[in-house]
KENU-408958 format. One record per residue (C-alpha): y, x, z; residue number from 1. Coordinates in steps of 0.05 Angstrom, whole numbers, always signed. Example, Ala and Ser with C-alpha at 12.3 -4.5 7.8 and 13.67 -1.06 7.14 Angstrom:
! KENU-408958
> -90 +246 +156 1
> -21 +273 +143 2
! end
This chain:
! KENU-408958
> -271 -35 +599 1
> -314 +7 +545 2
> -307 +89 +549 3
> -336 +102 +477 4
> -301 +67 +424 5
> -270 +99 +367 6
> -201 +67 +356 7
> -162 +70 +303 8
> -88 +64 +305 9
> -96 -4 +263 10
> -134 -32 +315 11
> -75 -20 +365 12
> -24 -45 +309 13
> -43 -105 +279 14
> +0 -154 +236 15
> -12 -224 +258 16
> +27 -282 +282 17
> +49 -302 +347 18
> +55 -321 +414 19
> -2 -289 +439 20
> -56 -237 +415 21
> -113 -256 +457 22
> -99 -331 +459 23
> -85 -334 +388 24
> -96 -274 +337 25
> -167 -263 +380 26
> -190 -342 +375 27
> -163 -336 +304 28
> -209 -273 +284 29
> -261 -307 +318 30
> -264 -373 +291 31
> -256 -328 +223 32
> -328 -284 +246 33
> -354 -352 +270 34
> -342 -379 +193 35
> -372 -315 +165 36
> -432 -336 +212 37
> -440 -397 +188 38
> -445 -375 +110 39
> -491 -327 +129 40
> -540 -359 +161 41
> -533 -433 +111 42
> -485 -453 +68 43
> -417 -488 +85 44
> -435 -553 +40 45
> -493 -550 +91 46
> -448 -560 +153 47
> -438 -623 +190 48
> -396 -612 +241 49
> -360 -555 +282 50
> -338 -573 +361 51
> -300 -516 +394 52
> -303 -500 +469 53
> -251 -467 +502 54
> -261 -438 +569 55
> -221 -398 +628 56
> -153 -382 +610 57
> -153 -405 +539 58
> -161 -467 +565 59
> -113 -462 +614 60
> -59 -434 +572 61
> -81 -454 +507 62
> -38 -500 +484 63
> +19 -458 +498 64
> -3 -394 +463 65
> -30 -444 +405 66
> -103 -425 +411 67
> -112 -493 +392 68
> -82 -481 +318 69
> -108 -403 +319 70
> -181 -428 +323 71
> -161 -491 +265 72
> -136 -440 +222 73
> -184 -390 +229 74
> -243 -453 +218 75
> -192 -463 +150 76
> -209 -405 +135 77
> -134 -379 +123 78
> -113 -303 +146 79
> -59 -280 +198 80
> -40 -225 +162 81
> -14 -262 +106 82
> -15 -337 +115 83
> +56 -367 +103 84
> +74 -375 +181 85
> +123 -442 +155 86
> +65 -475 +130 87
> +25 -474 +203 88
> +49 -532 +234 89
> +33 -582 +171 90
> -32 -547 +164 91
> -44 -569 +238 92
> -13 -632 +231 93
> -68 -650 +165 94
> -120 -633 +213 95
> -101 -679 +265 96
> -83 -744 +214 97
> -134 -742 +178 98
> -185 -725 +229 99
> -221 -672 +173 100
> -221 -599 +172 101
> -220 -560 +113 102
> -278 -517 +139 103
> -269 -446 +94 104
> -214 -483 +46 105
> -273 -508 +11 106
> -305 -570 +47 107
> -278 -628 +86 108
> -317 -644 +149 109
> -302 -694 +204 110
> -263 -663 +261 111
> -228 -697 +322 112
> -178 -659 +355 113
> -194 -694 +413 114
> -259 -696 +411 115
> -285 -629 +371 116
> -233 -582 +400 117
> -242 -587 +480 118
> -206 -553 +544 119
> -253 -536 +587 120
> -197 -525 +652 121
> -256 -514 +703 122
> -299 -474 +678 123
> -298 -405 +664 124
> -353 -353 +631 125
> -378 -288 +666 126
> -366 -234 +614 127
> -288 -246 +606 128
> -225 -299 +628 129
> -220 -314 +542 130
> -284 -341 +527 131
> -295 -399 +462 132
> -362 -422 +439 133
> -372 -456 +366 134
> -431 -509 +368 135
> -450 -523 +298 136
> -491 -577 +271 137
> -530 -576 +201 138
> -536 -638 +156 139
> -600 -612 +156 140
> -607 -631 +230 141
> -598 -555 +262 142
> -567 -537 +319 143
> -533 -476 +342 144
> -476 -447 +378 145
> -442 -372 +386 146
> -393 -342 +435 147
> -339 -302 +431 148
> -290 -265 +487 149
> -216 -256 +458 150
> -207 -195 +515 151
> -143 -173 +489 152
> -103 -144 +441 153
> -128 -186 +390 154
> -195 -152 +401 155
> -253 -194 +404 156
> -325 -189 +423 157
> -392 -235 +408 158
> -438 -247 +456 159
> -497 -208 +458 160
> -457 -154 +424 161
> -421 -81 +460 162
> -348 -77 +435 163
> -377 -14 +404 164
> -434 -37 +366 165
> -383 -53 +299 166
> -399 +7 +263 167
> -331 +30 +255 168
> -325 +39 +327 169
> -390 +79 +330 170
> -360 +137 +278 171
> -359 +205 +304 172
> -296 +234 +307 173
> -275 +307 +300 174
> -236 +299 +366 175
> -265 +258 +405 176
> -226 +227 +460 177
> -226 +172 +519 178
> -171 +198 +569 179
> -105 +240 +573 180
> -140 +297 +594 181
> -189 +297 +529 182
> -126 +294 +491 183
> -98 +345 +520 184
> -156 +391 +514 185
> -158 +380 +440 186
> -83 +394 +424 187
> -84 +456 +473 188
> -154 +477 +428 189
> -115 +460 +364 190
> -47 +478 +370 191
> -42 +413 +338 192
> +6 +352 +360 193
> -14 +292 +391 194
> +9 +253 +320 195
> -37 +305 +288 196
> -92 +302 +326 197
> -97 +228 +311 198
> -83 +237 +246 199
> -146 +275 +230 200
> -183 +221 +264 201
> -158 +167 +226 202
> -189 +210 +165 203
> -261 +188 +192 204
> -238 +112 +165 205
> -196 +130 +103 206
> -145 +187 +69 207
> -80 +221 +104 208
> -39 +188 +45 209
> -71 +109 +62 210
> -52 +123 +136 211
> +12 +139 +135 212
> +26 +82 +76 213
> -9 +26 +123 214
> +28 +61 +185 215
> +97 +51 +147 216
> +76 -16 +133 217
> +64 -32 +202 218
> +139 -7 +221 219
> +169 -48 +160 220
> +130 -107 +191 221
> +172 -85 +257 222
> +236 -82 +225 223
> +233 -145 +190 224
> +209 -186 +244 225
> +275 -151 +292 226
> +322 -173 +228 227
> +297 -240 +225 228
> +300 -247 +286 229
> +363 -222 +308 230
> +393 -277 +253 231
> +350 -338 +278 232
> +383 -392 +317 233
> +360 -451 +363 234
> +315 -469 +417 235
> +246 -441 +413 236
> +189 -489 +414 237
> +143 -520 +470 238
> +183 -557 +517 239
> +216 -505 +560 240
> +278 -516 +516 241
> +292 -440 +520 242
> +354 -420 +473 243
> +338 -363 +424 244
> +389 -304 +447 245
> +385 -254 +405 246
> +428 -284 +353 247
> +483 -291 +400 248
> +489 -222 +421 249
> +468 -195 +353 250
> +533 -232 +332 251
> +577 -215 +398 252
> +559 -139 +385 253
> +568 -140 +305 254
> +638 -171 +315 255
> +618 -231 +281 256
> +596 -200 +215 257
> +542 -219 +177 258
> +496 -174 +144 259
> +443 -201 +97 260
> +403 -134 +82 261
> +366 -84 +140 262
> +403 -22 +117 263
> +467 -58 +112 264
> +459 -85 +192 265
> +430 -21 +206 266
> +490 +22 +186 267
> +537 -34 +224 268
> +498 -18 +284 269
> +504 +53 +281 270
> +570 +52 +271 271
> +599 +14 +331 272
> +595 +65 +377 273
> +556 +101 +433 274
> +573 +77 +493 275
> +516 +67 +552 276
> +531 -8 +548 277
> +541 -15 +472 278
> +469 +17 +469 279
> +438 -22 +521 280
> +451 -85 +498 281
> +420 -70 +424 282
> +358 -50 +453 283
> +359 -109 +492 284
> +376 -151 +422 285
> +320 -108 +382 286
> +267 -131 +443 287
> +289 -202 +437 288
> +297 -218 +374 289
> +225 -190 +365 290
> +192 -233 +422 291
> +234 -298 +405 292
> +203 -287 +330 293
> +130 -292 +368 294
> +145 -350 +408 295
> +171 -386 +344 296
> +93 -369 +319 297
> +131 -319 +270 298
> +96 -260 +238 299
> +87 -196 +286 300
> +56 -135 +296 301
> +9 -129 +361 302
> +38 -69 +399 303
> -21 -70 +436 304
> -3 -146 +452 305
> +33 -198 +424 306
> +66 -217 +488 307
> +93 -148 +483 308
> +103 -135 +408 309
> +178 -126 +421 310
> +171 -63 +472 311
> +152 -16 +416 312
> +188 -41 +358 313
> +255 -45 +403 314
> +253 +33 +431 315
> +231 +54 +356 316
> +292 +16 +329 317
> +330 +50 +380 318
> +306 +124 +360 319
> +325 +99 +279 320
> +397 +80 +304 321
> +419 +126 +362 322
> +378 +181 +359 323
> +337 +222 +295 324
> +294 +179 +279 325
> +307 +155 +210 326
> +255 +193 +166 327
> +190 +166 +155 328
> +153 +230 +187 329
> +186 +210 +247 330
> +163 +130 +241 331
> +98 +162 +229 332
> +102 +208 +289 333
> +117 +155 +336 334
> +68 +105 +317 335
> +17 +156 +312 336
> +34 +176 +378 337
> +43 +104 +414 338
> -34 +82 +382 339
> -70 +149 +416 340
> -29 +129 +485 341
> -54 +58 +480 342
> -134 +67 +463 343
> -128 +106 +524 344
> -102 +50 +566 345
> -161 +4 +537 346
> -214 +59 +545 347
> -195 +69 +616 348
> -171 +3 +637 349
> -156 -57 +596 350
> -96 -92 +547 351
> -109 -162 +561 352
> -70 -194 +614 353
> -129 -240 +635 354
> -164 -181 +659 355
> -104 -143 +691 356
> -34 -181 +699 357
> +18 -157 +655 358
> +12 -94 +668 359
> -35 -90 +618 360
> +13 -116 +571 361
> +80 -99 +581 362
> +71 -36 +619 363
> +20 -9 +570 364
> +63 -22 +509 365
> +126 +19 +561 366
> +77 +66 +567 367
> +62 +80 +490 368
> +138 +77 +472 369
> +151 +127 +525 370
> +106 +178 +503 371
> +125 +165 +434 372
> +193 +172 +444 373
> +188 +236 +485 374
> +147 +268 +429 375
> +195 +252 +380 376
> +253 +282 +417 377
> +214 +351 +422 378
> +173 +340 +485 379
> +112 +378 +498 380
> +52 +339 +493 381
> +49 +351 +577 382
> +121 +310 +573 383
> +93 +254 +531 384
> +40 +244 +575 385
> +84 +252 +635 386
> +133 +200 +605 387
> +70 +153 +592 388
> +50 +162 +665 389
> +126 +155 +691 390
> +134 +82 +652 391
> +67 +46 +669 392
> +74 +74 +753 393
> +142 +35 +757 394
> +100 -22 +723 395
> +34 -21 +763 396
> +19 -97 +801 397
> +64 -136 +756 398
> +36 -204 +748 399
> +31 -246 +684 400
> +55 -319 +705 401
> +80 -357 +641 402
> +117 -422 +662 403
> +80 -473 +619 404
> +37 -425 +588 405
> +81 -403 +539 406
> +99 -340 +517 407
> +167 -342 +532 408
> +190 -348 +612 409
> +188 -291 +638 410
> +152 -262 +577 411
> +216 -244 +532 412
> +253 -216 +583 413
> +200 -171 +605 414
> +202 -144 +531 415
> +273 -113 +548 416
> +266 -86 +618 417
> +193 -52 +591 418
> +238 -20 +522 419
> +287 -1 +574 420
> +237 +32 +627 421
> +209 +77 +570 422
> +266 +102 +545 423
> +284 +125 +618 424
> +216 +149 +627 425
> +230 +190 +571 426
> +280 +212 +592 427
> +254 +237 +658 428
> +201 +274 +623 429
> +242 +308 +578 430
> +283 +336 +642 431
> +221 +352 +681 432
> +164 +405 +688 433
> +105 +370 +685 434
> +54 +427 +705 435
> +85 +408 +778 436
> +77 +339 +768 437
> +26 +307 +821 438
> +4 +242 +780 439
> -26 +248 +720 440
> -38 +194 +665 441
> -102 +186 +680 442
> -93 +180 +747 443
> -49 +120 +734 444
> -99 +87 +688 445
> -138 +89 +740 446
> -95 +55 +790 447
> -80 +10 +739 448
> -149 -8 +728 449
> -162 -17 +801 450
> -109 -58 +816 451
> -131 -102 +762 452
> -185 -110 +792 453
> -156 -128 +865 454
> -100 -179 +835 455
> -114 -248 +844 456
> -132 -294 +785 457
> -76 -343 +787 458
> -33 -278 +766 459
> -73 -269 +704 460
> -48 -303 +648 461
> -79 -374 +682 462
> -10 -401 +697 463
> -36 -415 +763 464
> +10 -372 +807 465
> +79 -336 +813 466
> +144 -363 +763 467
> +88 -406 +734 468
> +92 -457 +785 469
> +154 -454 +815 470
> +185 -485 +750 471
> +144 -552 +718 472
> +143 -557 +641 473
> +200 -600 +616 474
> +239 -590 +671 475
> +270 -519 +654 476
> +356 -512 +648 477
> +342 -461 +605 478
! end
């Protein structure tokens, strides 16, 4: 938990690839740094061998949030924002034939799966659950190793290092800010909007017109991934034999029709009424389809998680097609928004399930999409931060207990019931006075954080406790 970082709103939303952004995207970027490492200090012709330890829950969990491939393809040297998802799995399945790693694209090196990659189940480190160490070897006979903690959000940290010692998270902002009440003070100084305040923030990294262009991007990462998704079919991978559902009801509630464009499904949508249930059951789709696309390893956006990059994306998607929010300034508005509410979260408590249940996933992401929301329906920025407060409280001890380690049981699900909660949260707000109200956001955080603290491992991502073990891999009538 770090108090002083400047966060952008592209280090809450990152494009990546799925199941899991501190079991993959983090060991990913890591075994990336690692690589950078390596060319620093020698050459990569100069490199004999690479073995990977992986410790606390990504060894636990690993192999069902693919840390095992993240870490290969980071070693490969390939990028998760724009590696060609399809060609993963042969990628992965080179490396394991032919028992040599393509270490940076550029050299092949001996590497055992079995051997050079290794789950260490009993063993843990002391800084964070998501620890991985790289022990290189020279041909020049050296020896030495570095350590990285994946701690959420796709974050990662070496050891040795602060999360704020990155110079970008050292820059000095003109509004500073590490809780609600900071945020507050500056938009009450201002007159400004939340969305504005962090806009001229994100001018410390780059121009007004860059921001908003990557910030669309991000959203038209969203939307693609809810499309795709929403016309994918089958059962989702690793053994739990879990049926994709989205499809289904995507088809169910377009009458069968087939649309092979956004705007042209988007308009169908719109058009088939209003109705609570009609409603309900496309926001339910819109989190689905997202969350089946990242348990497929499909491309996502971190929202602040992977295992809750549907909570966001789903409630936005439901603004575009129910409510106002087709113009970009809106898009904008709510990202914008969502970001500020979720450094908050990670300033004051943590993202990463390993550290606080899934609370820290799916009821931050509620959280973000609730404030967002309200300020895009005309909530006062005391509203949005009532609304954030309203959907993490109903959210507060909620465990993180994947059967088999995957991202999918009770992961998906979760994704609809936390779009669901913010959109009632919202709601709430937007019907409420808040100067009366007697919990604030940061009070929550806090809680949060402090429950976090008092919940017992096995409900932290370990797959030691709760749903986890009540139903053995293979074994599922999903």
């Amino acid at each position: 938990m770090m108090a002083h970082e400047s966060i952008s709103v592209f280090d809450m939303f990152k494009i990546g690839v799925g199941p899991s952004s501190s079991h993959t995207l983090g060991p990913w970027k890591a075994a990336l740094r690692c690589l950078q490492s390596m060319e620093s200090i020698t050459t990569l012709e100069n490199i004999a061998a690479v073995t990977v330890l992986l410790y606390g829950s990504l060894a636990k969990t690993g192999k069902g949030h693919g840390t095992d491939i993240a870490v290969l393809m980071g070693l490969c040297g390939e990028d998760p924002v724009t590696i060609d998802v399809s060609s993963i799995s042969t990628k992965f399945n080179q490396i394991k034939e032919n028992q040599q790693i393509p270490l940076g694209s550029k050299l092949l090196i001996p590497f055992s799966i079995k051997l050079n990659l290794q789950f260490l189940y009993d063993e843990s480190l002391p800084y964070h659950p998501n620890g991985l160490s790289f022990l290189i070897e020279t041909k020049s006979g050296e020896h030495w190793s570095e350590t990285y903690y994946s701690i959420g959000g796709g974050f990662i940290v070496k050891e040795g290092e602060s999360e704020v010692s990155n110079s970008a998270n050292r820059l000095e902002l003109p509004f500073p800010i590490n809780t609600a009440a900071d945020l507050l003070h500056w938009c009450r100084k201002t007159g400004l909007a939340i969305h504005e305040v962090v806009l001229e923030n994100e001018l410390a990294w780059r121009s007004e017109a860059e921001t908003i262009k990557e910030v669309m991007n991000i959203w038209y990462t969203m939307r693609d991934c809810i499309f795709r998704g929403c016309y994918a079919q089958g059962i989702l991978p690793g053994g739990l034999h879990v049926r994709r559902r989205a499809f289904d009801l995507n088809r169910k509630l377009l009458n069968n029709q087939s649309y092979h464009n956004y705007s042209a499904w988007l308009n169908a949508v719109k058009s088939g009424g209003s109705s609570f249930q009609y409603i309900l059951d496309w926001v339910s789709c819109f989190a689905l389809a997202v969350n089946e696309e990242n348990a497929s390893f499909g491309r996502v956006v971190t929202a602040p998680t992977n295992g809750a990059a549907g909570v966001i994306p789903a409630v936005l998607q439901y603004y575009i097609a129910f409510g106002d929010g087709v113009a970009c300034s809106k898009i904008v508005q709510f990202l914008l928004t969502a970001s500020e509410i979720g450094s908050i979260f990670k300033k004051g408590a943590t993202i990463s399930a390993a550290m606080g249940g899934c609370q820290a996933e799916i009821g931050v992401s509620s959280a973000m999409a609730a404030g967002a929301l309200t300020a895009c329906m005309g909530g006062t920025q005391q509203q949005v931060l009532m609304a954030a407060e309203i959907a993490m409280e109903h959210h507060l001890g909620l465990t993180c207990d994947p059967i088999g380690g995957l991202v999918q049981i009770p992961c998906i699900e979760r994704n609809t019931m936390g779009a669901i909660k913010a959109i009632t949260a919202s709601q709430l707000a937007l019907q409420s006075t808040p100067d009366f109200a007697l919990v604030s956001l940061d009070k929550v955080i806090a809680t949060m954080w402090n429950t976090a603290l008092d919940m017992n491992s096995k409900y932290k991502e370990t797959a030691d406790g709760g749903l986890a073990v009540q139903i053995p891999l293979g074994l599922s009538e999903c």
